[in-house]
TIDREN-707251 format. One line per 10 residues: number of its first residue (from 0); their letters; for each residue x, y, z of N, C-alpha, C, CB. Coordinates in steps of 0.05 Angstrom, whole numbers, plus 5000, padded with zeros to 4 digits. Each point is the difference from the previous one (the first is absolute). Glycine has a CB too. Layout:
REM TIDREN-707251
NUM = A = X/Y/Z/X/Y/Z/X/Y/Z/X/Y/Z; ...
REM end
This chain:
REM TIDREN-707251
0 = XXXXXXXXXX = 9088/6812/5281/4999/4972/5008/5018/4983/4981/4953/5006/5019; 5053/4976/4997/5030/4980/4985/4980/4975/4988/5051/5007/5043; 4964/4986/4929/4991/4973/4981/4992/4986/5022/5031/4996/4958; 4991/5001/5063/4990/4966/5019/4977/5007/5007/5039/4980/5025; 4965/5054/4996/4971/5001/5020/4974/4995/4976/5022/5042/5042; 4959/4964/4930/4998/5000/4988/4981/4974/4992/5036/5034/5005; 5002/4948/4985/4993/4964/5011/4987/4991/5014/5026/4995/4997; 4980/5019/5034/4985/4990/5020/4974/4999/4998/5031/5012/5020; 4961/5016/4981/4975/5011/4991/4982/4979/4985/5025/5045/4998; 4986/4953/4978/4995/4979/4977/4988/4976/5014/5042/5015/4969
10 = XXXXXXXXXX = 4977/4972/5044/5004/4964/5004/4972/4998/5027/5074/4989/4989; 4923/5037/5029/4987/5002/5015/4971/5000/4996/5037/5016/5014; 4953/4993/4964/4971/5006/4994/4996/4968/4983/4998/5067/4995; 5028/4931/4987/4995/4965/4982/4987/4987/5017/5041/4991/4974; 4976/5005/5054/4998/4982/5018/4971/4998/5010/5048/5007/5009; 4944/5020/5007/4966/4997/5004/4991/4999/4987/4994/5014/5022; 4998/4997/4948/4992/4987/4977/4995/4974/5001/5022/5029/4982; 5000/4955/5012/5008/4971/5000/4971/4988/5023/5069/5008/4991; 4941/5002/5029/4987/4985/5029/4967/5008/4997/5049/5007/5038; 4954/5018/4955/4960/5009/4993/4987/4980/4988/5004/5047/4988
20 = XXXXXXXXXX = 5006/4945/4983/4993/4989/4979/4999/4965/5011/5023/5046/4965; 4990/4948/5047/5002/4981/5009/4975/4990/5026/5052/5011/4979; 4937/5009/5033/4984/5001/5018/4971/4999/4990/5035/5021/5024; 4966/5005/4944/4974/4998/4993/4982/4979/4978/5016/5044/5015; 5016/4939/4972/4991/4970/4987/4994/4983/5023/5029/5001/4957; 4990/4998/5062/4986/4974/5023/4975/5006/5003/5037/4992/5029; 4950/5032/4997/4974/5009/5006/4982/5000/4977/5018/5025/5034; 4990/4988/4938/4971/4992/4983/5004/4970/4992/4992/5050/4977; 5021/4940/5027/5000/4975/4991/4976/4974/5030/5066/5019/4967; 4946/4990/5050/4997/4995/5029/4963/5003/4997/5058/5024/5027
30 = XXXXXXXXXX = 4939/5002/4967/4973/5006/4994/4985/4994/4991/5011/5018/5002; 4991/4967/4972/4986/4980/4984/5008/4963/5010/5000/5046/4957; 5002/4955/5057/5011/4972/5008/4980/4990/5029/5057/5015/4980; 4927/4976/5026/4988/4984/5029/5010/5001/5014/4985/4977/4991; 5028/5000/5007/5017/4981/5023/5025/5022/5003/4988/4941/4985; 5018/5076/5001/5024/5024/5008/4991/5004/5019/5015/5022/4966; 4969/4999/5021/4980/5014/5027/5000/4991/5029/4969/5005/4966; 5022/4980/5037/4997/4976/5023/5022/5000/5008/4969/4971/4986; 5051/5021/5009/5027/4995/5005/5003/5032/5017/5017/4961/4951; 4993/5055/5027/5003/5029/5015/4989/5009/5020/5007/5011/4968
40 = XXXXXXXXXX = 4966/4981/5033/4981/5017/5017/5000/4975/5030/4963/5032/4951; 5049/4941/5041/5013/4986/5027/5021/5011/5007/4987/4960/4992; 5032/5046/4991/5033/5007/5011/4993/5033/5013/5039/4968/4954; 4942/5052/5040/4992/5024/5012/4987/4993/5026/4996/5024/4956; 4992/4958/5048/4982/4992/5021/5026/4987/5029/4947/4984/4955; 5058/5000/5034/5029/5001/5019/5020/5014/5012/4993/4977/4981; 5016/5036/5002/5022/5021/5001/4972/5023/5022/5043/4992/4936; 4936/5010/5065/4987/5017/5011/4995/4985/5029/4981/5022/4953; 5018/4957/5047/4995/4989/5034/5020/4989/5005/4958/4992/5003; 5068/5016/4983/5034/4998/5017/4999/5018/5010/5029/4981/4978
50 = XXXXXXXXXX = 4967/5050/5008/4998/5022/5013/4985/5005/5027/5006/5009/4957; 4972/4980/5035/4976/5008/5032/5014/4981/5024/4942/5006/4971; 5072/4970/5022/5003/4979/5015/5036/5024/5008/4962/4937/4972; 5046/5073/5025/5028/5013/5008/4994/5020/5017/5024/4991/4960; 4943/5023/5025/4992/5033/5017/4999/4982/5027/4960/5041/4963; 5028/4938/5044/4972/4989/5024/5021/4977/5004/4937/5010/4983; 5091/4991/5018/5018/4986/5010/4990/4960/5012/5018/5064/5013; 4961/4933/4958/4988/4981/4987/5034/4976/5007/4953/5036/4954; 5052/4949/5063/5030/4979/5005/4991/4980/4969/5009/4995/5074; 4975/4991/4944/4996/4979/4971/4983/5009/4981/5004/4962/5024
60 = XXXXXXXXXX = 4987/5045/4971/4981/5002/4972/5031/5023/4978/4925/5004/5033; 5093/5015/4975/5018/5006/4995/5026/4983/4988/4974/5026/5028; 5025/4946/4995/5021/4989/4997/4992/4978/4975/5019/5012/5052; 4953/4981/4948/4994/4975/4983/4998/5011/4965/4969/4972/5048; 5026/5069/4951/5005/5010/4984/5028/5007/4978/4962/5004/5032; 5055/5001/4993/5023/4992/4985/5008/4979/4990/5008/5024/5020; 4984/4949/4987/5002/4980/4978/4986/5003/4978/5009/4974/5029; 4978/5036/4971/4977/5000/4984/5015/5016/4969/4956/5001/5049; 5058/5024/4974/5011/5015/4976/5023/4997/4996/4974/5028/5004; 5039/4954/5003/5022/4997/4993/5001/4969/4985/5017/5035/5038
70 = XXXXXXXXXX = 4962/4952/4958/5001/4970/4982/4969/5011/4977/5021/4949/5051; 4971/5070/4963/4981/4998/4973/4999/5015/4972/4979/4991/5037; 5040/5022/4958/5017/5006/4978/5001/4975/4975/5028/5030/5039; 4987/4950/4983/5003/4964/4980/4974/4988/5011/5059/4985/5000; 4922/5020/5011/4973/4983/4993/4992/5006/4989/4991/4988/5022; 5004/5031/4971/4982/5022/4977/5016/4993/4967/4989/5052/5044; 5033/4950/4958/5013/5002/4972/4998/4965/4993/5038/5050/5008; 4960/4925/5016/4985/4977/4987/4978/4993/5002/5030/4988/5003; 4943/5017/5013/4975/4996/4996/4991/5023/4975/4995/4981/5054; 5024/5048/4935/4976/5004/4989/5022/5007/4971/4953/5019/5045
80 = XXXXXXXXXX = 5060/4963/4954/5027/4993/4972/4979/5013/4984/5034/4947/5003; 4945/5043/4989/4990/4994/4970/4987/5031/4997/4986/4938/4998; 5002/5073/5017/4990/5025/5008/5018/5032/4991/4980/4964/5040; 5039/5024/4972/5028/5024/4999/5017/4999/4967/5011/4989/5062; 4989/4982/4926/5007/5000/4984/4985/5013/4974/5020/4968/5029; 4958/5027/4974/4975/5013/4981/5012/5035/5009/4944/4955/5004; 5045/5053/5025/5013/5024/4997/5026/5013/4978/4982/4988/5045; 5038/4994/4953/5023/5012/4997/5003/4992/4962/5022/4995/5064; 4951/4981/4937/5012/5001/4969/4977/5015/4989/5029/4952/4994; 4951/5065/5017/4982/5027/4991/5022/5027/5000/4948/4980/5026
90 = XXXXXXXXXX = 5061/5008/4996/5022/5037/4990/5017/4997/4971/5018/5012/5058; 4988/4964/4949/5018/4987/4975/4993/5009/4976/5006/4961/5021; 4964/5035/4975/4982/5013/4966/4995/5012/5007/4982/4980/4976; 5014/5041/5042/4996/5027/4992/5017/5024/4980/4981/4986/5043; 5008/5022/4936/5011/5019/4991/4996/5021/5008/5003/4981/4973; 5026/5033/5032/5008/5024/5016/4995/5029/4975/5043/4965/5038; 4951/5029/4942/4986/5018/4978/4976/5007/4995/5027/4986/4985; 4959/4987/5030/4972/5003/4991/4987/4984/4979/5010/5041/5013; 4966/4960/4984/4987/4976/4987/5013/4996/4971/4955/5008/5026; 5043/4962/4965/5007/4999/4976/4996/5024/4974/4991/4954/5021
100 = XXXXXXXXXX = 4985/5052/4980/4988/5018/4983/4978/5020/5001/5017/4970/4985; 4993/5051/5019/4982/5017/5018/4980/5010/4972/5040/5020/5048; 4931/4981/4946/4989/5000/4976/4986/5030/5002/4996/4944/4994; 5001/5051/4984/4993/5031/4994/4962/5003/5001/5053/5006/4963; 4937/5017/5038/4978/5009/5006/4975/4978/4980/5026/5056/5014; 4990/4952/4960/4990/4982/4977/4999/4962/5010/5025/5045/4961; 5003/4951/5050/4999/4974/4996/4986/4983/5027/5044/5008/4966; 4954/5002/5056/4988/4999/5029/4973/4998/4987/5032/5030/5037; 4952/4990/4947/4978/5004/4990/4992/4972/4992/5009/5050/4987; 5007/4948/4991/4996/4969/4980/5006/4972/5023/5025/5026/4945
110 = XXXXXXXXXX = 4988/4970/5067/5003/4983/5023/4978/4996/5013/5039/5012/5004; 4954/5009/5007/4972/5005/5016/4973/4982/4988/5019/5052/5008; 4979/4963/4977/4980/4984/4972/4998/4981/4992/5004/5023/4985; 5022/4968/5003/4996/4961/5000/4994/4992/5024/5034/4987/4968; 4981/5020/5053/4991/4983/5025/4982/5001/5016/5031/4998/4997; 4951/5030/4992/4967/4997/5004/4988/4979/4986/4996/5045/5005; 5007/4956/4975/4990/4982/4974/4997/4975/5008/5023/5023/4967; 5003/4971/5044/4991/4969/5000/4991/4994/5031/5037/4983/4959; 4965/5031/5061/4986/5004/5024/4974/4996/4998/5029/5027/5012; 4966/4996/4974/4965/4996/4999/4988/4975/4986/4998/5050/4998
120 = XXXXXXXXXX = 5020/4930/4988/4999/4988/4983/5002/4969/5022/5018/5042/4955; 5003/4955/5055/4996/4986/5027/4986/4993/5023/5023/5012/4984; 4968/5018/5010/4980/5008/5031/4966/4982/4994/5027/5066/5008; 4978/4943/4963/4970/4991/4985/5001/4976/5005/4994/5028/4962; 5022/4959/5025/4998/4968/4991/5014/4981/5027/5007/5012/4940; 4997/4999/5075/5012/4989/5028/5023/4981/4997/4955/5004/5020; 5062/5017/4966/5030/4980/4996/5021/5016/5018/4994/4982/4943; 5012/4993/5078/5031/5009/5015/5023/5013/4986/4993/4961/5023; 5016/5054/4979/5028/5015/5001/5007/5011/5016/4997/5005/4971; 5023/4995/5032/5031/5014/5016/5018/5018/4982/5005/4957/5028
130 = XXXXXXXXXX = 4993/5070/4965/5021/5012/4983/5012/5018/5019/4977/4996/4953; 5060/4999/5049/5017/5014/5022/5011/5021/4979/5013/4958/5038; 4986/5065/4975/5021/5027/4981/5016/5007/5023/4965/5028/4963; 5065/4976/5022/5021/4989/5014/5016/5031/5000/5000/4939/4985; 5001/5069/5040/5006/5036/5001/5024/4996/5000/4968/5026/5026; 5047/4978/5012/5032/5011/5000/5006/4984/4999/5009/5031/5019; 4984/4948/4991/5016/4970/5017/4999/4978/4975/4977/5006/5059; 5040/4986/4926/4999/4981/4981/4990/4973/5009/5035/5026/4979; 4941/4964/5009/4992/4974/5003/5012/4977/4981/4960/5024/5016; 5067/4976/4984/5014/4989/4973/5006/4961/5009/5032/5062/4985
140 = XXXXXXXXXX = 4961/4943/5051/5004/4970/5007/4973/4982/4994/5035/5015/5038; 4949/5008/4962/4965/4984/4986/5003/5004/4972/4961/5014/5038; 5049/4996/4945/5001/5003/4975/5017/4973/4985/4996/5057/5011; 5024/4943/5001/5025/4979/4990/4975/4970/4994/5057/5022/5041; 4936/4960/4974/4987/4978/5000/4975/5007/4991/5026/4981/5033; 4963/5039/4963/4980/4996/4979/4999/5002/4970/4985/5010/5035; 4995/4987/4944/4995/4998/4976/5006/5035/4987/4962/4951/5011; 5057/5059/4980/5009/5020/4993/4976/4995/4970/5059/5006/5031; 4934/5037/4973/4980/5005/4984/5004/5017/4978/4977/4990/5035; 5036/5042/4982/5015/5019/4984/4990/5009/4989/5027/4987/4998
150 = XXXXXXXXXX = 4946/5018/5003/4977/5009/4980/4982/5029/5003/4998/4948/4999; 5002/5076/4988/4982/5011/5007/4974/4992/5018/5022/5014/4964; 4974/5011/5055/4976/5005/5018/4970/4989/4974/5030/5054/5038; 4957/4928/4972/4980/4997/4980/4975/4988/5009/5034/4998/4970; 4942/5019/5032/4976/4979/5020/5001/4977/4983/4961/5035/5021; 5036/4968/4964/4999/4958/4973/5021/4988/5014/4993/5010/4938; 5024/4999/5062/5023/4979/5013/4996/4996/5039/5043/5022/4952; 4958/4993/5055/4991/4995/5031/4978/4988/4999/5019/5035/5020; 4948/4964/4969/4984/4980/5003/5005/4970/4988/4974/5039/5002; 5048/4964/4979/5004/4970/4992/5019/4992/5016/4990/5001/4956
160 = XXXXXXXXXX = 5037/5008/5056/5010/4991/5025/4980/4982/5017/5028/5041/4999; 4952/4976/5006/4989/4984/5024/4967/4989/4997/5034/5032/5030; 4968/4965/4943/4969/4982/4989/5007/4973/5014/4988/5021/4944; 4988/4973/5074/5007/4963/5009/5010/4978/4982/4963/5007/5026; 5046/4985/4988/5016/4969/4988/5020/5015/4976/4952/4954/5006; 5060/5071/5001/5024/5001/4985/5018/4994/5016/4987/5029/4971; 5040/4959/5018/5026/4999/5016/5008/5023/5025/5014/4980/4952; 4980/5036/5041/5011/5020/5010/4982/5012/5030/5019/5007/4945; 4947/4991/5048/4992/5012/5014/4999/4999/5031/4985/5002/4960; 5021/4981/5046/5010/4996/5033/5014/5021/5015/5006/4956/4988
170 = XXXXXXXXXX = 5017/5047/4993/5018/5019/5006/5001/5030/5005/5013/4968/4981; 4994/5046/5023/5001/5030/5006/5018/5008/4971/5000/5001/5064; 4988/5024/4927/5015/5015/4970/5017/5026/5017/4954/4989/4953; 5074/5019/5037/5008/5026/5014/5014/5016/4975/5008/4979/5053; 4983/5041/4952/4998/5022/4977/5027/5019/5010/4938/5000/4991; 5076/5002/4993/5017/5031/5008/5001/5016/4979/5031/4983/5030; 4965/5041/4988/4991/5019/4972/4970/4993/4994/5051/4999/4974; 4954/5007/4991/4980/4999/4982/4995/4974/4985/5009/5046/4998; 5015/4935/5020/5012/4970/4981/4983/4979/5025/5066/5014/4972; 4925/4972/5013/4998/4968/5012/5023/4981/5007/4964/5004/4972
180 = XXXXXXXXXX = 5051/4996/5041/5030/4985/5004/4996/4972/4995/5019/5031/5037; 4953/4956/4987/4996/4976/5001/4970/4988/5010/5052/5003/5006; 4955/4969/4995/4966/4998/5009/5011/4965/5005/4955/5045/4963; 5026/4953/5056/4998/4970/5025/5020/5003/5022/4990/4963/4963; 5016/5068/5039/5012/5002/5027/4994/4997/5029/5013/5022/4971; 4996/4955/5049/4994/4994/5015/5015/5021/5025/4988/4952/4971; 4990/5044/5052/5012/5031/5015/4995/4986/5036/4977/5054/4953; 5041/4951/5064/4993/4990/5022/4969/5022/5010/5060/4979/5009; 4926/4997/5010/4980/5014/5006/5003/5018/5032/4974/4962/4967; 5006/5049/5042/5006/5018/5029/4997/4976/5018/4978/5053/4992
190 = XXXXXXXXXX = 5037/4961/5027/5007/4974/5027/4977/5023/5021/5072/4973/4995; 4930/5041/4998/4985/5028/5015/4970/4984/5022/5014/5044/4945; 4986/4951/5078/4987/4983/5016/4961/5017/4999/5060/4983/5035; 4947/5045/4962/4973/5008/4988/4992/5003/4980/5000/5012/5025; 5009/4970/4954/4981/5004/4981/4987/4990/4999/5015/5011/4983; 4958/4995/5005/4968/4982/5002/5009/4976/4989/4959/5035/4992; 5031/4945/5021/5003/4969/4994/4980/5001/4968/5003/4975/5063; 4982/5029/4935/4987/5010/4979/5003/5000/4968/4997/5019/5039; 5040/4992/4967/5011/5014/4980/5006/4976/4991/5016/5045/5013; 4987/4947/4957/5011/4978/4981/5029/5007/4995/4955/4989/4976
200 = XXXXXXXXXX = 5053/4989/5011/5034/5000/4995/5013/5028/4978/4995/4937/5002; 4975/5066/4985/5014/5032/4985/5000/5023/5013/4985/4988/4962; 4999/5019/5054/5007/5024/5020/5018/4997/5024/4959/5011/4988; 5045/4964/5019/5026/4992/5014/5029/5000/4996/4969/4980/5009; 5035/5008/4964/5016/5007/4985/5012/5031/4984/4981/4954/5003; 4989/5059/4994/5005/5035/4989/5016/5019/5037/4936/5001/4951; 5051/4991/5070/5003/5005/5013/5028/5003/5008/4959/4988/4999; 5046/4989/5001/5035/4981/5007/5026/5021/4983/4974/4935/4995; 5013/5072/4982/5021/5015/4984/4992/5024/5006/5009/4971/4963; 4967/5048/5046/5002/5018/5008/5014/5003/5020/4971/5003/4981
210 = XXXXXXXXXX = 5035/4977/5041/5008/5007/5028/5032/4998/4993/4955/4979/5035; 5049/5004/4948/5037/4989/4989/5000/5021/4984/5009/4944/4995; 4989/5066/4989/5001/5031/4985/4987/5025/4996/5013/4973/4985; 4991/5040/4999/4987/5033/4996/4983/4986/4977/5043/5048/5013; 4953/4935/4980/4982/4992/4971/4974/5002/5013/5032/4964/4969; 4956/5046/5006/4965/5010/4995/4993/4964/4987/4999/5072/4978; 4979/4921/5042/4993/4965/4991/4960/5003/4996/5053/4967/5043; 4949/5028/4931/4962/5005/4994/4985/4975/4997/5005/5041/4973; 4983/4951/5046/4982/4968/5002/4978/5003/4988/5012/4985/5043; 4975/5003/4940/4972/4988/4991/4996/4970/5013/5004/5027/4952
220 = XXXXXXXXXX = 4971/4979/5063/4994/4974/5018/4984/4980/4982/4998/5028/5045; 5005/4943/4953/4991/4986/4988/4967/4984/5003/5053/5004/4997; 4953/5004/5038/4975/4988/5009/4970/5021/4994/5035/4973/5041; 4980/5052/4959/4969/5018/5003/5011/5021/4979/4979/4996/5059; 5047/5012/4925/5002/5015/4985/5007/5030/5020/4968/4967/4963; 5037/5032/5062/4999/5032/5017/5034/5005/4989/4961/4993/5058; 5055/5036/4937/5018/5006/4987/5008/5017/5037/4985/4999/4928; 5042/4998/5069/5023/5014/5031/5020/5010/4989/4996/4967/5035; 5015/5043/4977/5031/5009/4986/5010/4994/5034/4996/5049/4948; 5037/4947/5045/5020/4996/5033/5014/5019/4984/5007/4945/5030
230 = XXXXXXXXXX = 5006/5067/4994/5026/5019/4998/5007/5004/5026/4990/5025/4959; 5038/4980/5052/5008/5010/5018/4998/4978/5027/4988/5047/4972; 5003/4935/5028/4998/4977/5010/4956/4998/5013/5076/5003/5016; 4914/5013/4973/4974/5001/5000/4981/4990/4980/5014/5031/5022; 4962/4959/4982/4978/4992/4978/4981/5009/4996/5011/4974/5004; 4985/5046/4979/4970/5012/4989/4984/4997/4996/5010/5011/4990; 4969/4968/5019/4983/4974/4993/4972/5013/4985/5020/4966/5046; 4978/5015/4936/4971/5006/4983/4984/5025/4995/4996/4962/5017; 5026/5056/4965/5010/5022/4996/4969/5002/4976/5068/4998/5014; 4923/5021/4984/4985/5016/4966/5019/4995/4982/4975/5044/5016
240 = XXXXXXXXXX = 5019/4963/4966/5009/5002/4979/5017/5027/4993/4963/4967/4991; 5021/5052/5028/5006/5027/5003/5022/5013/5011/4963/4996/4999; 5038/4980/5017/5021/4998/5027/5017/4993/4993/4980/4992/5029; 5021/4980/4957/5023/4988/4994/5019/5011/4980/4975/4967/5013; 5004/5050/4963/5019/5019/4987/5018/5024/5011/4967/4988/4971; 5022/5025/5050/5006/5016/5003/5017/4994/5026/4965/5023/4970; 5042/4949/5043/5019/5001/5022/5016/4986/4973/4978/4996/5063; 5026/4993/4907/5022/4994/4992/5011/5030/4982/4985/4941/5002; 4997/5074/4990/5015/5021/4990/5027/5026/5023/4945/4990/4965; 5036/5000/5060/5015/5023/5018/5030/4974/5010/4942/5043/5028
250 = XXXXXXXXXX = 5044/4934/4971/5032/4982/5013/5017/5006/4969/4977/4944/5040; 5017/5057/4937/5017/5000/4980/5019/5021/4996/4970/4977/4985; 5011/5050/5031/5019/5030/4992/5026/5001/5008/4964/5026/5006; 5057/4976/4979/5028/5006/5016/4998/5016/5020/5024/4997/4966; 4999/5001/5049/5000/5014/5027/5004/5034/4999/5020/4952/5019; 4992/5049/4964/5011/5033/4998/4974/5016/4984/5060/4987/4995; 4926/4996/4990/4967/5017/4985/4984/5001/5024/4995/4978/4948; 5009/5001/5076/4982/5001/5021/4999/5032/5015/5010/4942/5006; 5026/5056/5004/5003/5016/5017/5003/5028/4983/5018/4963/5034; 4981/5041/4940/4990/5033/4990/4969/5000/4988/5053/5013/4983
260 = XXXXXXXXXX = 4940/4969/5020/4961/5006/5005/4999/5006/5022/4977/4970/4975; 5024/5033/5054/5007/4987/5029/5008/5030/5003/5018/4939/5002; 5008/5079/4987/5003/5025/5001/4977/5018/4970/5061/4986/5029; 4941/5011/4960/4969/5011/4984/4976/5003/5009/5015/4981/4972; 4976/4998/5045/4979/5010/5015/5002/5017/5021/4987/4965/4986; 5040/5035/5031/4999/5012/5025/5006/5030/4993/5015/4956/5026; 5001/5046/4944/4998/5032/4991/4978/5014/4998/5030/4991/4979; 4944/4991/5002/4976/5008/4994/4985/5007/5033/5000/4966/4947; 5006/5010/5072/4993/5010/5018/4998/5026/5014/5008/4964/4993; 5015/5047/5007/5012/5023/5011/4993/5026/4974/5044/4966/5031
270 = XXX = 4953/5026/4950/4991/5025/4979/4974/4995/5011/5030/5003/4950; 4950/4984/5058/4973/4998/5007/4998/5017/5029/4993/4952/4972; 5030/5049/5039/4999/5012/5027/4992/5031/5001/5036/4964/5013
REM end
């Protein structure tokens, strides 16, 4: 085979590459997003009763569709501007490496711990918090405008963050890594039309950044002290103590310790066979 053919070869796989990669930041992005959703699952819903309306030789319901698809391209890109843009500036922070700092067995351990510490410590004394841990997707546009901290993981310092009538405690704290970055970070809340009316501005808000990112968001409720975790655009509501440790130790594991525990068991399995 010749250098060019070779080239070809080469420029041909870049290319789907290129286009894969490009498909699977939109859709996970798309995925954590509402009003995406909605959007997509209108533009699928159409494109599906152009079709039936072409099988069943449908005259108008066909013909009033093609306008539909041929101007709603530019209605969509101005009723839902603000929507698409969030999309595109989440791909934007995503790191294509992976989380800031992927921690070690030891330091996940110690992380864990303070932020039991002052959990249970919250939970007791019925003080609100919001603490966001910030995975693939950089939260650096909620970081910028708030009170930069830079401080070791520390329950003393996360309960004084958010002891009442401090400056700060209103705000949401977001941790990367094993570091405290910041604290009085303000976070849009869920637009999400089912969530319990119920929910206060901190589980609305933990929510909102789960559904806008891959970040792990841990609420202490102020009114009754009940502890949730959001991830993935979901809410864990009024979690144990038991629970809550153990859905933040398994959201903390890197992905690659996941998936060779994940083959470790399925070996043991099969030696059990």
């Amino acid at each position: 085979m010749t250098l060019a053919g070779l080239w070809s070869i080469f420029t041909k796989i870049l290319d789907i590459c290129i286009v894969w990669l490009l498909f699977y930041f939109i859709l996970k992005n798309i995925k954590n997003n509402v009003k995406m959703v909605l959007i997509l699952k209108g533009v699928l819903l159409i494109i599906f009763i152009e079709i039936i309306s072409k099988i069943l030789n449908l005259y108008t319901v066909g013909l009033l569709l093609e306008y539909v698809i041929e101007w709603g391209p530019i209605a969509i890109i101005i009723i839902f501007q603000p929507e698409i843009r969030g999309v595109l500036e989440s791909i934007g922070r995503t790191h294509l490496l992976g989380r800031h700092k992927i921690l070690t067995v030891d330091e996940r351990e110690r992380v864990v711990c303070e932020i039991m510490e002052a959990i249970e410590y919250l939970k007791r004394n019925r003080i609100g918090a919001l603490i966001v841990i910030e995975r693939d997707v950089s939260l650096s546009e909620y970081i910028e405008p708030a009170t930069k901290i830079y401080a070791d993981v520390s329950s003393e310092l996360l309960c004084n963050l958010f002891f009442p009538n401090s400056p700060l405690h209103d705000g949401g704290v977001i941790l990367e890594g094993d570091r405290i970055t910041c604290a009085g970070a303000v976070f849009k809340t869920s637009m999400n039309p089912n969530v319990n009316k119920r929910l206060g501005t901190r589980h609305r808000a933990a929510l909102g950044i789960a559904e806008e990112s891959d970040a792990l968001a841990l609420v202490v409720s102020e009114e009754n002290g009940r502890i949730s975790i959001a991830s993935n655009g979901d809410l864990d509501y009024n979690l144990t103590l038991d629970e809550f440790r153990m859905k933040l130790m398994d959201e903390l594991k890197p992905k690659m310790e996941v998936f060779y525990e994940a083959d470790s068991h399925r070996e043991e399995d099969e030696v059990d066979e």
